[in-house]
Structure formats: structure tokens, C-alpha cells
C-alpha positions as CSV (number, residue, x, y, z in Angstrom):
1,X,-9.9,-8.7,-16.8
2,X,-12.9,-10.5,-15.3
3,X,-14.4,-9.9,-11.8
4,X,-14.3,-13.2,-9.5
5,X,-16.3,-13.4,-6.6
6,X,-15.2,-16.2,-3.8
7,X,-17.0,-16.9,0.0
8,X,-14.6,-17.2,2.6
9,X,-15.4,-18.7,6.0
10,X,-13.3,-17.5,9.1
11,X,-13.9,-18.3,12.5
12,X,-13.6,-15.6,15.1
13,X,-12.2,-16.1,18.3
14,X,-14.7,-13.3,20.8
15,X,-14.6,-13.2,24.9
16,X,-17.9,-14.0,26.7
17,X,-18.6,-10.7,26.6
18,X,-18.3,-9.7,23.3
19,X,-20.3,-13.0,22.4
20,X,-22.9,-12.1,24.6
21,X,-23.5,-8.7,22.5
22,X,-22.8,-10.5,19.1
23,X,-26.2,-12.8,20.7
24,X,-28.1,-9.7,21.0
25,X,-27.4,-8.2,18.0
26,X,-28.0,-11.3,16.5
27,X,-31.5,-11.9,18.7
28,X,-32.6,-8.2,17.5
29,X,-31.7,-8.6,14.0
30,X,-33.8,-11.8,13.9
31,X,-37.3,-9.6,15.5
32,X,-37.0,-7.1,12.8
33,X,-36.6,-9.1,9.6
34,X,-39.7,-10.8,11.2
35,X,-41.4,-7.7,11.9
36,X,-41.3,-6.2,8.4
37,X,-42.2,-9.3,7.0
38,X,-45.2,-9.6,9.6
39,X,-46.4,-6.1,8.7
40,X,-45.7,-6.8,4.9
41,X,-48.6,-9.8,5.4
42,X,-51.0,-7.3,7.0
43,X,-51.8,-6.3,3.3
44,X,-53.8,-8.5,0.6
45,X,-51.1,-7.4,-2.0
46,X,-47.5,-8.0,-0.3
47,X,-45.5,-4.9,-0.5
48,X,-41.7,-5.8,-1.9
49,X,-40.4,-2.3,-2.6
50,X,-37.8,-1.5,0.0
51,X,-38.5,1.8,-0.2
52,X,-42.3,1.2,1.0
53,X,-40.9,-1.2,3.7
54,X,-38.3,1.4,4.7
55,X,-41.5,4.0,4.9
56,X,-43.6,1.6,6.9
57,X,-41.1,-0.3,9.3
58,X,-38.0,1.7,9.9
59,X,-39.2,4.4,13.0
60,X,-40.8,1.0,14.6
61,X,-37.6,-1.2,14.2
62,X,-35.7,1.8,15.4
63,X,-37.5,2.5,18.4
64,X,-38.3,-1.1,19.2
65,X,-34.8,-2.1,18.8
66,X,-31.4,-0.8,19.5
67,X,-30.3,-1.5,16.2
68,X,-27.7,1.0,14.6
69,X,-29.3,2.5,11.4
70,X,-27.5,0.1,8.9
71,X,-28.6,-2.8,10.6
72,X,-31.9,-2.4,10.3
73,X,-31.3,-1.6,6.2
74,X,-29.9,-4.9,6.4
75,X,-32.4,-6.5,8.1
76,X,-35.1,-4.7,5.7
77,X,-32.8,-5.9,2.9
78,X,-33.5,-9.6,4.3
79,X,-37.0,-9.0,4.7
80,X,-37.9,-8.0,1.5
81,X,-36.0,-10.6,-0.7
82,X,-37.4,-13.5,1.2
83,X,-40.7,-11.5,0.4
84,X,-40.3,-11.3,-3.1
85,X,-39.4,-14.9,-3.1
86,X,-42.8,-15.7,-1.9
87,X,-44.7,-13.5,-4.3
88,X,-43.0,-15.3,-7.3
89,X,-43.6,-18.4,-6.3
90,X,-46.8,-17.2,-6.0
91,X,-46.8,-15.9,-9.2
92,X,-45.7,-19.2,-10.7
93,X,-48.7,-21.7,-9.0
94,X,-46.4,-22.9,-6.1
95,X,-47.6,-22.9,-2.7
96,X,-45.5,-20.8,-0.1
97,X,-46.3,-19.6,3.4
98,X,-45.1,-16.5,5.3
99,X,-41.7,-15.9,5.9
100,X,-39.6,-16.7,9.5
101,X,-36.2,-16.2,10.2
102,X,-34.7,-18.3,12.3
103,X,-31.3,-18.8,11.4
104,X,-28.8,-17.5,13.6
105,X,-27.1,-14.8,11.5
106,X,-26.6,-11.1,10.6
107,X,-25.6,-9.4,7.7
108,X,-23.1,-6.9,7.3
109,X,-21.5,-4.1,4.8
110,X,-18.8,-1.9,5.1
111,X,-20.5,0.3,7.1
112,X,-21.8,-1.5,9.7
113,X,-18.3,-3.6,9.9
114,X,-14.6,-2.7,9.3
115,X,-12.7,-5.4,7.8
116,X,-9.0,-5.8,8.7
117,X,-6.2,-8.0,8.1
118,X,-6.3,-10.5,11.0
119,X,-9.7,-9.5,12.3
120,X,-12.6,-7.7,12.2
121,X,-14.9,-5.0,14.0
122,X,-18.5,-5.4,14.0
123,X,-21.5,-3.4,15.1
124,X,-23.6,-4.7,18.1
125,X,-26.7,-3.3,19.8
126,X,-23.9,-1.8,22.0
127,X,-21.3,-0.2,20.2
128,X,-18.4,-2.8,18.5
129,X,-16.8,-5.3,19.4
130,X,-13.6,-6.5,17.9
131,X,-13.1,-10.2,16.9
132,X,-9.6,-12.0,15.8
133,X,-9.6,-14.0,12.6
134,X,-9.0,-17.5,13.5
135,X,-7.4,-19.2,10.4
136,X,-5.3,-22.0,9.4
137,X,-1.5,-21.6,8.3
138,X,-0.4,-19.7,4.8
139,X,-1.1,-22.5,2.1
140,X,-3.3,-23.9,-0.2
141,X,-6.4,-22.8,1.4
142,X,-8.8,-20.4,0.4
143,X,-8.5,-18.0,3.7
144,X,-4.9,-17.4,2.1
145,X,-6.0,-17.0,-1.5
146,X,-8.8,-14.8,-1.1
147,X,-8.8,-13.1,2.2
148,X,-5.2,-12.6,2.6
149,X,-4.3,-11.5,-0.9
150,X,-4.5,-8.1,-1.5
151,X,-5.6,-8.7,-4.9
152,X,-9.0,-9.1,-3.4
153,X,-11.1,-6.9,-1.8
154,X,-14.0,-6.9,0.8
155,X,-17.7,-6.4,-0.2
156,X,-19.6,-7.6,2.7
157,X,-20.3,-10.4,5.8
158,X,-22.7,-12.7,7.0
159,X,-22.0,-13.5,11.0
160,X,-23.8,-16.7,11.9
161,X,-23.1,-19.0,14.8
162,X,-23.3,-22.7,15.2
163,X,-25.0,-23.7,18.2
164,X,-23.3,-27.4,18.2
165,X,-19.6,-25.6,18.3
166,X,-20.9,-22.3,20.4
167,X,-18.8,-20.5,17.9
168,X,-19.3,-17.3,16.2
169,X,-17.8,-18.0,12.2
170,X,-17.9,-15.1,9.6
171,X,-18.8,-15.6,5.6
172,X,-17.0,-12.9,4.3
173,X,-17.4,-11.7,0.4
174,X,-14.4,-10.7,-1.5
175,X,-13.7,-9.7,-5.0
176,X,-11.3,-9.1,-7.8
177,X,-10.8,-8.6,-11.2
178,X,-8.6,-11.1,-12.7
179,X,-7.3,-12.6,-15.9
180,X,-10.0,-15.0,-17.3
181,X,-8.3,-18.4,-16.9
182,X,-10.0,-19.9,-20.3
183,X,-8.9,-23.9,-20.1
184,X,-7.3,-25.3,-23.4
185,X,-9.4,-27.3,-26.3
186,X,-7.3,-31.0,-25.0
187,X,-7.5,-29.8,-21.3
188,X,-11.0,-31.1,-20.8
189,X,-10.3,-33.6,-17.7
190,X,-11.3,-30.6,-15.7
191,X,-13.8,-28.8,-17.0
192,X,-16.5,-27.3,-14.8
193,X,-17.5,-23.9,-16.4
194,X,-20.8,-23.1,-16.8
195,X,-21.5,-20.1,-19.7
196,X,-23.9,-17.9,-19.9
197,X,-24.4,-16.0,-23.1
198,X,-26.6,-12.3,-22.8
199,X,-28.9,-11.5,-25.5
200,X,-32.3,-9.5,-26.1
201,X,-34.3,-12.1,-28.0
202,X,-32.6,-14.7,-25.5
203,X,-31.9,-13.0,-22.6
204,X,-29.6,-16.0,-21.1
205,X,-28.2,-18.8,-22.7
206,X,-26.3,-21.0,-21.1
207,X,-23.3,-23.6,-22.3
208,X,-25.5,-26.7,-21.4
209,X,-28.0,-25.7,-24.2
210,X,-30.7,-23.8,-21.7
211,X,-32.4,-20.7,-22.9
212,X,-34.5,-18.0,-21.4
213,X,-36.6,-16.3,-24.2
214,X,-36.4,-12.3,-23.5
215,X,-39.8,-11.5,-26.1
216,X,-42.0,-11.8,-23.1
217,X,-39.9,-9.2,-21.3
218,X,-39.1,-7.0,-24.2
219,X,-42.5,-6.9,-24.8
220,X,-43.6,-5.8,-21.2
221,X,-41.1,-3.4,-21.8
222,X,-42.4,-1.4,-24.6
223,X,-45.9,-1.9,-23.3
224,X,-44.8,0.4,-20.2
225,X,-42.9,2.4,-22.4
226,X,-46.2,3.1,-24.7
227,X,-48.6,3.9,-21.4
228,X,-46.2,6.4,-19.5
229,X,-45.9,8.0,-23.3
230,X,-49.6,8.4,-23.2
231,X,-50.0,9.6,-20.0
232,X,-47.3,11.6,-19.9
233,X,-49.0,14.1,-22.5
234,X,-51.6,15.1,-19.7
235,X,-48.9,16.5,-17.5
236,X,-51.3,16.6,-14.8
237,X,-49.7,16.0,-11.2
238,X,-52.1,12.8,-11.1
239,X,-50.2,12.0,-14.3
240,X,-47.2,11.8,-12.6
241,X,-48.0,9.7,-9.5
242,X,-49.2,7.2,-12.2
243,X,-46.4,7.2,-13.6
244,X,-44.1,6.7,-10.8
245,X,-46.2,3.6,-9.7
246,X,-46.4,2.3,-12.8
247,X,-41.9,2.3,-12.9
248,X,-42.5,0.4,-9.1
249,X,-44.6,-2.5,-10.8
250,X,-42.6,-2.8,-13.7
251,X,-39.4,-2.8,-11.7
252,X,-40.8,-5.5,-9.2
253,X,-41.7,-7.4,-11.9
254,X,-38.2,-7.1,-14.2
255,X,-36.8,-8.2,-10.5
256,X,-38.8,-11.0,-10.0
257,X,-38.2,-12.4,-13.1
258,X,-34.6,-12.3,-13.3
259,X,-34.5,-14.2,-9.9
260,X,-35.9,-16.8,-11.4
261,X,-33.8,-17.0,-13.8
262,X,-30.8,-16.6,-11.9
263,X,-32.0,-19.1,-9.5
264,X,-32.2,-21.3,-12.8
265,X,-29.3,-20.9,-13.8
266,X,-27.2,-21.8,-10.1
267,X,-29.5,-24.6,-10.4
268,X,-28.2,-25.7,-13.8
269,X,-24.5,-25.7,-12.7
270,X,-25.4,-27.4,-10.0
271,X,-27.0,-30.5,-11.8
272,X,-23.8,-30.0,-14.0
273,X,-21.0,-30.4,-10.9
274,X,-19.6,-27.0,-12.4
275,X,-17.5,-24.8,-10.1
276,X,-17.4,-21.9,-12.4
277,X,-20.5,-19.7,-13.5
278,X,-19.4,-17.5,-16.7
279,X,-20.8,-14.8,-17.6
280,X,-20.2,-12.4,-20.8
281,X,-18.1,-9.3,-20.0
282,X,-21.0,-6.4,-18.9
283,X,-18.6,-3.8,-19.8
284,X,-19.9,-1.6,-22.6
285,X,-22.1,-4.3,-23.4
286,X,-24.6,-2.0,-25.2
287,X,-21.9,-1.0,-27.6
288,X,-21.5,-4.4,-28.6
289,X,-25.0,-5.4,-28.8
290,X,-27.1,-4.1,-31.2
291,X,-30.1,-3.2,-30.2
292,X,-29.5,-3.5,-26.8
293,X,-30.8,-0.5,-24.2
294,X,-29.6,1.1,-20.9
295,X,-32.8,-0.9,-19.7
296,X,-30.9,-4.5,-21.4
297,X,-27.6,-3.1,-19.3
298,X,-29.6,-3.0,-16.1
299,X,-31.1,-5.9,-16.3
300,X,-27.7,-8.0,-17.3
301,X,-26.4,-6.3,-14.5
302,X,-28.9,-7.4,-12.0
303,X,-28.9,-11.4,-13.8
304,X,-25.2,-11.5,-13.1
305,X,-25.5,-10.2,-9.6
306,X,-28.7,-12.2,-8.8
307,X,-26.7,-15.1,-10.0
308,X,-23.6,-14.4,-7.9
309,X,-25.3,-14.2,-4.8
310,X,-27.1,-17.4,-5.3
311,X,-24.3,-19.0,-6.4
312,X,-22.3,-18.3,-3.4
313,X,-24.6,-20.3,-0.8
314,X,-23.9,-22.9,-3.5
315,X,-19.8,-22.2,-3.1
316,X,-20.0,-21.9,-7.4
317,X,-17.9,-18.7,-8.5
318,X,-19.2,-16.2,-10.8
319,X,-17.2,-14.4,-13.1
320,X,-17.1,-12.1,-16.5
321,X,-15.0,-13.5,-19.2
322,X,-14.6,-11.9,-23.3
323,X,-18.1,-13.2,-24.3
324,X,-16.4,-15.2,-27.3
325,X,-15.9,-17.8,-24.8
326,X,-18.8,-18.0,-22.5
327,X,-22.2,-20.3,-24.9
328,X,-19.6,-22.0,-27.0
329,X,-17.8,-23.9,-24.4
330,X,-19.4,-27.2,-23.7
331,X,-19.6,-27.7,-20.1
332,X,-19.4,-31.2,-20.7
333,X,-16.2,-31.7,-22.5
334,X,-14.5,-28.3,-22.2
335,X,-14.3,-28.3,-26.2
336,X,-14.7,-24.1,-27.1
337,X,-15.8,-23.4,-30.2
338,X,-17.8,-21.0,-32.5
339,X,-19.5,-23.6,-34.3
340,X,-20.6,-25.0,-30.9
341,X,-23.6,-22.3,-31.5
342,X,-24.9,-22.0,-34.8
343,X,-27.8,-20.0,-33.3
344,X,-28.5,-18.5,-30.3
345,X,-31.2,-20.7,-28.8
346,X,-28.5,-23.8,-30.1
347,X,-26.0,-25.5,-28.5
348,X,-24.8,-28.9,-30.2
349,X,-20.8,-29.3,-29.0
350,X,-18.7,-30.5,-32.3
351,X,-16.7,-33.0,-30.5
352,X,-19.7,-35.0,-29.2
353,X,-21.0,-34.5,-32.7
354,X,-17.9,-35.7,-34.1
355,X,-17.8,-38.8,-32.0
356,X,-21.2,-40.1,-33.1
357,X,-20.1,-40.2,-36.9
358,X,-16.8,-42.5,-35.7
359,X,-17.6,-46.2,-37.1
360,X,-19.0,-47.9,-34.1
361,X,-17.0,-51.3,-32.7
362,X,-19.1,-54.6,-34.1
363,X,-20.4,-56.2,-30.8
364,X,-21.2,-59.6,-32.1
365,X,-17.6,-60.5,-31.8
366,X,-17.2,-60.0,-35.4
367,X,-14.1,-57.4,-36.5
């Protein structure tokens, strides 16, 4: 079983009065991203931690807005990933100015909404308000493959609304874990699965023959690793705050890199026209790794959800499959095979291979 994650956009039919709180909310949630992100650019070094924006921002948001407590995580949430954004493009020469949300939206979890079958209940600045699902009939449509099968569950909403249509529409996440639909060697016509193989010399490699070198990071790693064993011997209460901050930088920086990464990789199947991003099953992938660490675990873990979330503004699915099948199928011709990669920072597809040694057709007329 693989886990498949699909976007599914529902309009929502709301009363003037209920719209008018869902513009509030909305027009509150909007302030307070801003405001963290304005007191986050009140230091030289931008904080990114949610934690230290939680700590700095949350009493103000709170008393300046009326905001029910998961909101403003959410808005936090927002905050700091459009921060840490900056700070990595930062980090890799590119120019990039302060953050401002605009964008009429909100994002909710299962706390601060309750998902239903035909509609949904939302928090506001004033309580909930309930809004009807407004979608098209059973079919072939992905309100009835996704939402409406119970196969598939819930995770999460963004509400946004769409000044030129005054409507309110909802992005709603769902999940599930299916059977990996793995296409046949001949049935190529289709093929638009991009794989991603996991590794700790590579960290990602993808089908198209892309690679991410993981020395750098595994490097890093160990150099951590070495200074907290060092000053751990002290055992001085100094000792430990050092440490503590030292986990904060190297997590930020883990983070940061594996956004780009995941960013790289949506951005790959994107040039590619793939509809399908596949990933190597995570499940007791240290046991099948050698060599591989709870810290390798995490940090797959993070790639593939990184890479979902992106991947979803980009309507691409992300999914797990048995890792025989993810950096040996050629997202050009669908051909899967072992000898596709005869290393892992090598991709060279057999049947494109096989097709150059063919004898070529004379073009001077001559047979």
C-alpha cells in the first residue's frame, strides 16, 4: 500500500452573513501572518523557529485579534515558511524582499474546521459558521473520487475567495493509502511518473537522471554530532543551552535544505509534464538501508512531505510505492527496469539505449 495525496476544490454556498464573518476572519488572518513576519524583520538575523515566533508574537496576535487559538498557529505556520523561503534564497545569492500576504485565504486543520459529508464547519472571528458543499453530479470527477470516497480521508483546508466570482471555494486535502498502480513495460503511451529514489550518499535521485548529493549534509551532520559530544562532557547548565541552540541551527538548516530540494524536485516533474511524483516506501526504511539513521528517517520524511505540499499547488500527486520501482522507471518512456540504474547517481533507460544501436534508415534515398 502507498499513501496518495489529491487537492480537491469545492465551492461553498454561505449567506451574507456567514460571508461577511468568513471576510473577517479572512481580513484578521491576513494582519497576523503580516505581523509575525514584520516583527521577524525587526532582527538582523531572521528568526524561522516557530517556536521563537510562537514566544514573540502569539499574546500580541491574540490580543490584537479575535482569532481562535489555532488560527493564529496557522497563521504563525504561514508566517514562518514564507520566512524561511526568504532566508534560503538568501542563503543561495538570490535577491528577496520581505514577505506580504495578500492573498485572500485561510488555512485550516481539523481543529479549527470539521469536515463533513456535504459540507463543512469553519471557525470565524465569531464562533462557526456552516457552509454547504457545492459540487457537480456523481461521475468522473475528482469531488466524487476523492472527497466522496470513504477511502480517503481529510487532512486539512485552504478557504480562499475569488473576488471576480464573490465566491468563497475550499481546497480541501485528502489522503489514502492505496495499491501502487505500477503501469506495464508496453504501456508507455501514458506515462507521467516521476521517481524519486532515497539514499545517504544521494539523498534524492530522481527517474529523469537528477541527483542531490547527501556528503555535504552527512557531513554537517557528524560535525554537530562531534561538538555536542564535546560539550556535553562539561555538563555545565551553560553546556546545555549550547547545546539546545546548536539542535535549532542544525534543524533550520536540515529544513532549509530539503526545501530546496523538494522545490527541485516539483520543479522537475513539472518540466517533465508528469502527474505522478513517486517516492520510495518510508516504511521501515532504516531497516532496508544500510547505514541509514533515525536522523536519514526524518529527513526522508520531511523530503516527501515538503515535496507533497509543493506539489499540490502544482495539482502533481505524491505517492510511496515498493522502492524497486521508483529510479528505474524512465519518465520518458515508462520502460522499468533494474538495469535502468547501474549506479546510483545513473540513470541511462535501456530502451532508448537500445534504440540508438538499431541500423539507422539511409537518407540519401539509397536502401
Amino acid at each position: 500500500m502507498v499513501e496518495t495525496r489529491r487537492t480537491v476544490v469545492a465551492k461553498l454556498d454561505v449567506d451574507d452573513s456567514d460571508a461577511t464573518l468568513l471576510h473577517k476572519t479572512v481580513e484578521e488572518y491576513l494582519w497576523a501572518a503580516n505581523y509575525i513576519v514584520r516583527d521577524a524583520w525587526q532582527d538582523d538575523y531572521k528568526p524561522t523557529s516557530k517556536t521563537k515566533l510562537h514566544e514573540r508574537t502569539y499574546s500580541a496576535v491574540r490580543g490584537e485579534t479575535r482569532l481562535q487559538a489555532n488560527l493564529v498557529q496557522s497563521a504563525r505556520n504561514k508566517a514562518a515558511e514564507a520566512i524561511k523561503g526568504v532566508v534560503a534564497r538568501w542563503k543561495n545569492g538570490k535577491k528577496s524582499s520581505q514577505p506580504h500576504f495578500t492573498t485572500p485565504s485561510v488555512r485550516y486543520d481539523k481543529r479549527s474546521a470539521t469536515f463533513h459529508e456535504d459540507y463543512v464547519s469553519l471557525s470565524t472571528v465569531n464562533g462557526r459558521v456552516e457552509a454547504k458543499y457545492v459540487l457537480p453530479p456523481e461521475g468522473e470527477n475528482p469531488q466524487t473520487k476523492y472527497l466522496r470516497n470513504d477511502d480517503y480521508e481529510v487532512t486539512g483546508a485552504t478557504l480562499q475567495y475569488r473576488d471576480e466570482t464573490d465566491t468563497f471555494y475550499l481546497h480541501i486535502g485528502t489522503k489514502a493509502d492505496v495499491e501502487p498502480e505500477i503501469p506495464d513495460e508496453g504501456d508507455t503511451e501514458h506515462s507521467t511518473v516521476l521517481g524519486v529514489d532515497l539514499g545517504i550518499e544521494q539523498i534524492a535521485v530522481t527517474s529523469t537522471g537528477m541527483f542531490w548529493n547527501g556528503a555535504y549534509l552527512n557531513h554537517r551532520r557528524q560535525e554537530y554530532e562531534r561538538i555536542r559530544g564535546n560539550i556535553q562532557h562539561t555538563g555545565t547548565e551553560s553546556a546545555h543551552r549550547t547545546i539546545e541552540q546548536m539542535g535549532d541551527r542544525e534543524t533550520r538548516w536540515v529544513e532549509d535544505s530539503l526545501h530546496r530540494i523538494s522545490k527541485a524536485i516539483v520543479q522537475e516533474a513539472v518540466a517533465h509534464g508528469c502527474s505522478h511524483i513517486a517516492f520510495e516506501d518510508l516504511i521501515d526504511i532504516r531497516d532496508r538501508m544500510p547505514g541509514a539513521k533515525k536522523f536519514h528517517a526524518w529527513a526522508f520524511r520531511r523530503l516527501y512531505d515538503y515535496t507533497a505540499y509543493k506539489a499540490e499547488a502544482e495539482e502533481i500527486a505524491t505517492t510511496q510505492i515498493d522502492p524497486a520501482y521508483t529510479s528505474q522507471r524512465c519518465s520518458q518512456c515508462g520502460t522499468t527496469l533494474r538495469e535502468n540504474r547501474p549506479s546510483q547517481a545513473e540513470f541511462r533507460c535501456q530502451q532508448t539505449v537500445a534504440r540508438s544501436l538499431l541500423p539507422q534508415r539511409a537518407t540519401d534515398g539509397s536502401e
